[in-house]
N, C-alpha and C positions, 0 to 999 in steps of 0.2 A: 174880452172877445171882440174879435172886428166885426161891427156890427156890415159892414158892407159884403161880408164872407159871408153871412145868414141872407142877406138880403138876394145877394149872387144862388146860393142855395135854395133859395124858397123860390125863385122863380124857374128852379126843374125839378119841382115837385110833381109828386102822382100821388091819385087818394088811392086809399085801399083798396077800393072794385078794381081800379084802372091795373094799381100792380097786381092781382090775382088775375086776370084778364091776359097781362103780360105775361108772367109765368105759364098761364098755361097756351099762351101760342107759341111761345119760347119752345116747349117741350114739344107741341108736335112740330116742332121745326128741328126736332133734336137736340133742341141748344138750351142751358141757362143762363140768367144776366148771369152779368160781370164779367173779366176781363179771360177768367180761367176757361177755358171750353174743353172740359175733359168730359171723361166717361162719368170719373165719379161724380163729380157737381153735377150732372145732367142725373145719376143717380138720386141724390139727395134732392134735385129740385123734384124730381116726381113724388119721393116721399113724402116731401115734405107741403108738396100740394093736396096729396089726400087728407091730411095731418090738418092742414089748416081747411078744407072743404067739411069733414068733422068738426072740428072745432067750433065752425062761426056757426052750426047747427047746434051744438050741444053747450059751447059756454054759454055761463048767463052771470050777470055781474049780484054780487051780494045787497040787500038788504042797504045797509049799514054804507055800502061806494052810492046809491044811488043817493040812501038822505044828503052824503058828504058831496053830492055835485049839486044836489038844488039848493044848498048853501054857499055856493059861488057867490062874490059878490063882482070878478072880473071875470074874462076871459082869459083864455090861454091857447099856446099851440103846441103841439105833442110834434118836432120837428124830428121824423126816426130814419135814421141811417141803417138801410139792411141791403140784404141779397136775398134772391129768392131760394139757394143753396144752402142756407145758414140754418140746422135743426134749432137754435134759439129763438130766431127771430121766428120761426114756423110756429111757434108756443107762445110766443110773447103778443102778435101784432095783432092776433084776432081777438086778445083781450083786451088790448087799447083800443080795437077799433068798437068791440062794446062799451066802454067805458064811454068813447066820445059820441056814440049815438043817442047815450043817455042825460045826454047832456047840449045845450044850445052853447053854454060857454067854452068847450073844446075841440078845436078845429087839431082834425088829424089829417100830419102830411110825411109824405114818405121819398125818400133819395137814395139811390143806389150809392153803396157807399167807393164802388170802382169808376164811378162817374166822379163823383166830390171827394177826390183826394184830400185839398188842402183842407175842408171842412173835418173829415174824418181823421186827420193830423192832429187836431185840435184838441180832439177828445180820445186820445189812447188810453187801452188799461194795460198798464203797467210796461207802455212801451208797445203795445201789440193794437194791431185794426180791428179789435174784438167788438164784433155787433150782435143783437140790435142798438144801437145807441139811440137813447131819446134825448134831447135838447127839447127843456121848457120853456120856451118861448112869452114874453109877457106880452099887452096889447100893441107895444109898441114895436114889437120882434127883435125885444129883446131875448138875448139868454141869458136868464136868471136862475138856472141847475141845471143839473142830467145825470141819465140813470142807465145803468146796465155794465155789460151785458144780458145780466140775468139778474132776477131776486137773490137774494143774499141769502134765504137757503141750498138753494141751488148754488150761487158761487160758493159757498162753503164747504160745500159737496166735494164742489173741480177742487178747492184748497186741499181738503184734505184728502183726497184720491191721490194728488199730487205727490205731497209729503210722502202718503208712505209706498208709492207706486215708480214715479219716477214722472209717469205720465198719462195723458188718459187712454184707454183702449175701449177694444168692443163692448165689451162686458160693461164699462163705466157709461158707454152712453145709451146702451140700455136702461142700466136704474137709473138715472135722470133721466131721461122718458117716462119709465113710470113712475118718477115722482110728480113731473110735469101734469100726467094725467091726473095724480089722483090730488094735487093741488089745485084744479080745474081755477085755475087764475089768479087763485085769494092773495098770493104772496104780492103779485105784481102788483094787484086794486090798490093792497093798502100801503105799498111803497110809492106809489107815484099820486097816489092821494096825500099822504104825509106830505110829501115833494109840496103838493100845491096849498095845502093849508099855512106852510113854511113861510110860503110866498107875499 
């Protein structure tokens, strides 16, 4: 990975308050990031800010993610490529941003992923600008993993919706919502936990 592309990248970073902050003067401006400025993004960005205004109220990270971050013996950085339109990263960022609260060794930073093209190049799934993308970051900023778009039961979901669907509709991103809710972050905690024990 070109460590000069992360370097370019971290310096248009926004923490979490600032991009919630964003999102929602975006919305009474009528507008969401990124590039697209339709009805429906500006849709999704409202949804998906009450989505995360619940969220950062009601997630709380497990037992078991807190012993596994006071056994850090580095640091790290949670480097996450989103949109504020995207119903994944509305599920996903509120529980990194618990994770790194609970924690002095993980700085979380965030980049619109229509602003960091080349970055977001980098890390396609399966050919596609599918976010949230996390790039783990080591003390040196370096990147040493990344993870997403989503928990791997959740992707397994989209997989097999897929298979025997064709493709996803309404109906499918309702039941991941509520699976999202009634997963209240666990998948995520111990996947990107795993990721930094790896490390």
């Amino acid at each position: 990975m070109n460590n000069s592309l992360i370097k370019n990248s971290l310096n248009k970073t926004i923490s979490y308050s600032v991009y919630r902050h964003l999102i929602k003067d975006l919305i009474s401006a009528a507008k969401s990031t990124g590039l697209d400025q339709s009805e429906e993004h500006l849709a999704f960005s409202i949804l998906n800010d009450k989505r995360m205004d619940r969220l950062d109220k009601t997630l709380k990270i497990s037992e078991e993610t807190q012993n596994s971050l006071d056994n850090l013996n580095k640091g790290f950085t949670f480097l996450v490529i989103a949109e504020g339109w995207c119903g994944d990263a509305a599920q996903i960022l509120p529980i990194i941003n618990k994770v790194a609260e609970a924690s002095d060794k993980i700085d979380f930073k965030i980049v619109l992923r229509d602003e960091n093209e080349d970055l977001m190049n980098q890390y396609l799934t399966n050919g596609s600008k599918s976010i949230p993308k996390v790039l783990i970051l080591d003390q040196d900023n370096h990147a040493i993993d990344s993870w997403g778009p989503r928990p791997s039961i959740a992707s397994k979901m989209v997989v097999d919706y897929k298979a025997q669907n064709g493709s996803l509709d309404e109906d499918f991103k309702k039941n991941l919502q509520i699976w999202y809710n009634k997963d209240k972050g666990n998948n995520t905690q111990d996947e990107l936990l795993s990721l930094l024990k790896a490390s």
